[in-house]
C-alpha positions in Angstrom: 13.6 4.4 21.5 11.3 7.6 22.6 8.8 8.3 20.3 10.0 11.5 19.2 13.2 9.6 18.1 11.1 7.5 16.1 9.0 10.0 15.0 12.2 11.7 13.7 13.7 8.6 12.3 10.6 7.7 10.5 10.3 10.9 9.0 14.1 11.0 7.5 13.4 7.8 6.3 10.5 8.7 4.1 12.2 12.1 2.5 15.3 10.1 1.9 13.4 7.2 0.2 11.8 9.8 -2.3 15.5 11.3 -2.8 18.0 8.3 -3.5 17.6 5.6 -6.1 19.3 3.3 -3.8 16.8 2.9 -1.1 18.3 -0.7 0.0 21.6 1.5 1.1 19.7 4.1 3.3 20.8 3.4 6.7 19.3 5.0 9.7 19.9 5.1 13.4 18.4 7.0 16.2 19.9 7.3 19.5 19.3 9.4 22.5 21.7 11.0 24.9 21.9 13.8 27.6 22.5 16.1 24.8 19.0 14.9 22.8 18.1 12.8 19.9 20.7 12.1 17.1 19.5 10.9 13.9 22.2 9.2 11.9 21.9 9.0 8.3 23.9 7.0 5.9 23.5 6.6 2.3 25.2 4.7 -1.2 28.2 7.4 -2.4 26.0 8.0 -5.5 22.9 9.8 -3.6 25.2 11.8 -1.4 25.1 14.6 -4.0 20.9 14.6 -3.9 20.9 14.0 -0.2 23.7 17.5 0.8 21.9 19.4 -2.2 23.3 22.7 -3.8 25.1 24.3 -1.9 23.7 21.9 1.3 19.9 23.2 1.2 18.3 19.9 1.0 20.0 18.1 4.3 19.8 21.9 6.2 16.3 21.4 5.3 15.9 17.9 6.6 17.5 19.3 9.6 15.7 21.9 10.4 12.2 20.0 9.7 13.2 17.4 12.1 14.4 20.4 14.4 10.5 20.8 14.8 9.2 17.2 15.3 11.3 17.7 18.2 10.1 20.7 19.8 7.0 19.5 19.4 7.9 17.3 22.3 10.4 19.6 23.5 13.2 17.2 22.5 16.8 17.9 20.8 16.9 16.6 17.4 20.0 16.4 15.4 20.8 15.2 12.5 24.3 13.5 11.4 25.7 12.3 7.5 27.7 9.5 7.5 29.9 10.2 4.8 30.7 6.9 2.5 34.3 6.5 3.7 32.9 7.0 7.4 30.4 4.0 6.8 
């Protein structure tokens, strides 16, 4: 893994532990391609609501903040939810 992936997946990881109560359910996976990095982000079906936000502000957030880690390094960085059913 490059170090902007984990620099991305390290970062996700800390905003999602200070969102969802289950932090033994947050599942994380970085994985680069052609295209860039892709962050992949699963959660338990209870934090889903804190983790999309209203009206999805918190993960556009996320997104866009770990849009920049990988500029930084002028990498791609994506970010993917895992919905429960998907997991």
């Amino acid at each position: 893994m490059s170090d902007t992936a984990k620099n991305a997946a390290d970062f996700v990881r800390y905003i999602l532990e200070q969102l969802c109560e289950h932090k033994d359910q947050i599942q994380i996976e970085a994985n680069k391609d052609d295209l860039g990095i892709l962050v992949t982000i699963s959660v338990a079906e209870s934090d889903m609501g804190k983790l999309i936000g209203k009206q999805g502000q918190t993960i556009s957030s996320i997104r866009t903040l770990t849009r920049i880690i990988g500029a930084r390094d002028s990498e791609r960085v994506n970010v993917k939810v895992l919905e429960p059913a998907d997991a």
